[in-house]
N, C-alpha and C positions, 0 to 999 in steps of 0.2 A: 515119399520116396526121394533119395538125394540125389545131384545131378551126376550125370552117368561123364565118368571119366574120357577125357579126349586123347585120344588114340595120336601120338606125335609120331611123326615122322624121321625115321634117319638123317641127321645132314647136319648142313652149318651154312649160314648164308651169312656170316658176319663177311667169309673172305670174298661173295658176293658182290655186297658192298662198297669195299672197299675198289674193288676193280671199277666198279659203275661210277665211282667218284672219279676215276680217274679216265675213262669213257664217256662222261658224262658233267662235265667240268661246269657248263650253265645251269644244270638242272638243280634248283632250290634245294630240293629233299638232299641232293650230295652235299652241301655244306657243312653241316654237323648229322650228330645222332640226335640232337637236337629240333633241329629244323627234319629230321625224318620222321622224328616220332610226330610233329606238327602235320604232318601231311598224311600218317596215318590217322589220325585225330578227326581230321575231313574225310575220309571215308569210313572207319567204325562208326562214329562220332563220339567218340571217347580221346583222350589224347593218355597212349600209357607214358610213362614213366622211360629215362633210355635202360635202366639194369629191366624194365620188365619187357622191351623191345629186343632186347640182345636178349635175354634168356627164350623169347616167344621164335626168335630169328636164327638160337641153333647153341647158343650155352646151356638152355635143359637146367638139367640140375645138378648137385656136386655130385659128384663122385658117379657120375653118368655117363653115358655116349653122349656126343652133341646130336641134339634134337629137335625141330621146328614144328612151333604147332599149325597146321593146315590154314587155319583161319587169316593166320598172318603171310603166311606163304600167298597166298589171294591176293592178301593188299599189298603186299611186295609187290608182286607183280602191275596189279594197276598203278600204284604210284610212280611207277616208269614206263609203263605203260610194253613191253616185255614182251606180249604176245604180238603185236605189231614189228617189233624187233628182232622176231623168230627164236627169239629165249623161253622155252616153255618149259613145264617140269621136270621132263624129260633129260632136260640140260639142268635147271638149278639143282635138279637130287643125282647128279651124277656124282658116283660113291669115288671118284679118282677127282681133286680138287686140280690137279693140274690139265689133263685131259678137261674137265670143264670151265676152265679158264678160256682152254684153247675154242675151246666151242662156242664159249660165248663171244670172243673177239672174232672169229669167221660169221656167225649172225652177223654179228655188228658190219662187217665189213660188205656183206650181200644186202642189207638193209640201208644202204648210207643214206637215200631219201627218209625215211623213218627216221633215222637218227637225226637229221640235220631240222626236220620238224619240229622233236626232242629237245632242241637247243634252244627255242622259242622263251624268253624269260620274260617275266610280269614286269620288273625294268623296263623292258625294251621298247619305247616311244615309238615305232614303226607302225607303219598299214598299209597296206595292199587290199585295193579295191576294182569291181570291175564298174565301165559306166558304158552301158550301151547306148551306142549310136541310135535313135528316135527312127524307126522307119518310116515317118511319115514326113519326115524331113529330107530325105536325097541322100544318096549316098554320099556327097560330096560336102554336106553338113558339118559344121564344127560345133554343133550343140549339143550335149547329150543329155541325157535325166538321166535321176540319181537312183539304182535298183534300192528296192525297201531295205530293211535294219536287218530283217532277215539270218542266221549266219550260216544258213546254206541257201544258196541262192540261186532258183531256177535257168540256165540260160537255153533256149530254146533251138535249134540246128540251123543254119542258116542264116542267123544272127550278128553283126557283127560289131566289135566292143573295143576299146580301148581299156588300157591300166591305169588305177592312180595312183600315186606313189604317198605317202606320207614319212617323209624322215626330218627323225631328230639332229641331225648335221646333214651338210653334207658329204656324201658319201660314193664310194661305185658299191655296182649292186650287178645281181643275178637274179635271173627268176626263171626257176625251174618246175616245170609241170606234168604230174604222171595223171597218166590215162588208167582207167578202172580195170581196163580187161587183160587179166593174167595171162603172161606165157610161158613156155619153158625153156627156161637157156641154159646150154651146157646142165641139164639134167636138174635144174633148182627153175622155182618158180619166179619171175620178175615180171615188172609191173613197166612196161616203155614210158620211157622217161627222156623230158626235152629241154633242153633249153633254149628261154624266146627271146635273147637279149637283141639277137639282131633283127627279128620280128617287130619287137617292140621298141625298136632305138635306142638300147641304152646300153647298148656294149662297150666297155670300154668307155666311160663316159663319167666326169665326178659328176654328180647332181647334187644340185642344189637343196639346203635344206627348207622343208616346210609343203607342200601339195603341189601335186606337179603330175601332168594330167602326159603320159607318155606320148611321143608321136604315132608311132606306129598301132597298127588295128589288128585284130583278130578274128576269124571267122570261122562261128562252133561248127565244129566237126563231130560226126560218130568218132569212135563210140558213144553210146550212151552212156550216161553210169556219175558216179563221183568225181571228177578230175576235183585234184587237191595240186595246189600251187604252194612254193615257195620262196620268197626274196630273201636273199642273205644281202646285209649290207655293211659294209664295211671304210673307214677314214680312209684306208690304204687300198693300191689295187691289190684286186682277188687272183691268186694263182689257181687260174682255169685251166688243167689240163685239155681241154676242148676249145676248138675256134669257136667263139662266141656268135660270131657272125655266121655261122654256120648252123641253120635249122635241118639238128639228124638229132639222129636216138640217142641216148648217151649208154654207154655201158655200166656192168656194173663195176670193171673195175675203173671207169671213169670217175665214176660218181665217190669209188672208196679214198683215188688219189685224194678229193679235191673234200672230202671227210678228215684224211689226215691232216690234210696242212692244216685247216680250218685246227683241228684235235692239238697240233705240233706249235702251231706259230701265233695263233689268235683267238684262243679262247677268251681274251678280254675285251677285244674289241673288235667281233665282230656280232651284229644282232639280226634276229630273225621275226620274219614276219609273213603268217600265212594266211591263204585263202581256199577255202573248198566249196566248191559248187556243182549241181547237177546243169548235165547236160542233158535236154529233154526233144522230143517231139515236139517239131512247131505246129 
């Protein structure tokens, strides 16, 4: 028996693409179609060809409708990771290419933590690390031990921990941190989202390069759940729409402002560096 023909889909996600490049300006896979098809290669484990990528991504065949085949529409997606970014099929197979432009730039703008994630490149010599305060030391302790290799990292309630910094210059920097437990604003789901610069001392502040072990402390709070952290850092200071010194929620159209400049004015030099860890029962 021969293999039963694959059912392709209506669309074109070449003009996709092209948007995510320019949405998505650190992300490797935007570089070329080149370096796209390298990244589908890590997830097939095949690496096609770019006319067999484009033709698979919505060229089809001559003298045809453009068409995508399902399999690649998948790795589209994980290679940008898309569902996290509220881009789902629903939006890439939208039969009006302008109206799905628009939809995908509105994601993008309600996701701006997710995207700012995204921005994270294998380049970027950064770290962010947590190092708990020893409870058998006092709270007033300047010692701390090193949490294991781990990359998600237990931290228990009650707890409390300082930040490390790792940068390749120095730089000002951000660190922004969302809580796991969803809610609904203005009728769309979001994730409370904070930033701890004034928490953790470094607002407003060039820091030096190389490890550098933050002043300020932290002490785990509920929720439970995933909190995923983020440090942008940057040679120049960061245009914050938010007083930095100010521990509040940020919004989402806070977080889109401070997406665009990042998107507008420094895709070259600003870099990312993240941490995710549970917050658990002590």
């Amino acid at each position: 028996m021969g293999r039963q023909p694959i059912e392709r889909l209506p669309g074109d996600l070449r003009p996709v693409y092209k948007q995510l490049q320019a949405l998505l300006p650190r992300h490797p896979a935007c570089a070329s179609w080149d370096r796209l098809a390298d990244h589908f290669g890590k997830i097939r484990r095949n690496t096609p060809t770019t006319p067999v990528l484009q033709r698979a991504l919505g060229a089809g065949k001559p003298d045809e409708p453009p068409s995508i085949h399902p399999g690649y529409l998948e790795t589209f997606r994980q290679v940008f990771g898309l569902d996290e970014l509220g881009v789902g099929d629903a939006i890439l197979l939208h039969p009006a290419p302008d109206a799905r432009t628009e939809m995908i730039a509105d994601a993008f703008a309600q996701r701006a933590f997710a995207w700012i994630r995204r921005q994270k490149s294998d380049t970027d010599g950064d770290g962010i690390s947590l190092a708990p305060l020893a409870a058998t030391m006092g709270p007033e302790s300047s010692r701390y031990q090193a949490l294991g290799a781990d990359p998600i990292k237990a931290a228990p309630v009650g707890c409390h921990y300082r930040f490390q910094v790792t940068l390749s210059e120095e730089s000002y920097i951000t660190i922004l941190s969302q809580d796991p437990n969803e809610v609904i604003l203005d009728g769309r789901p979001y994730n409370p989202t904070h930033c701890l610069d004034g928490l953790l001392g470094c607002a407003n502040r060039l820091i030096p390069a190389g490890n550098l072990l933050l002043p300020g402390r932290v002490r785990m709070n509920e929720p439970l759940g995933l909190t995923q952290t983020v440090m942008v850092a940057s040679p120049r200071p960061l245009a914050l729409p938010w007083d930095p010194s100010d521990l509040r929620q940020l919004s989402p159209a806070d977080l889109n402002r401070f997406m665009n400049d990042l998107l507008t004015h420094r895709p070259a030099v600003f870099r990312v560096a993240t941490l995710d860890y549970h917050v658990v029962p002590k």
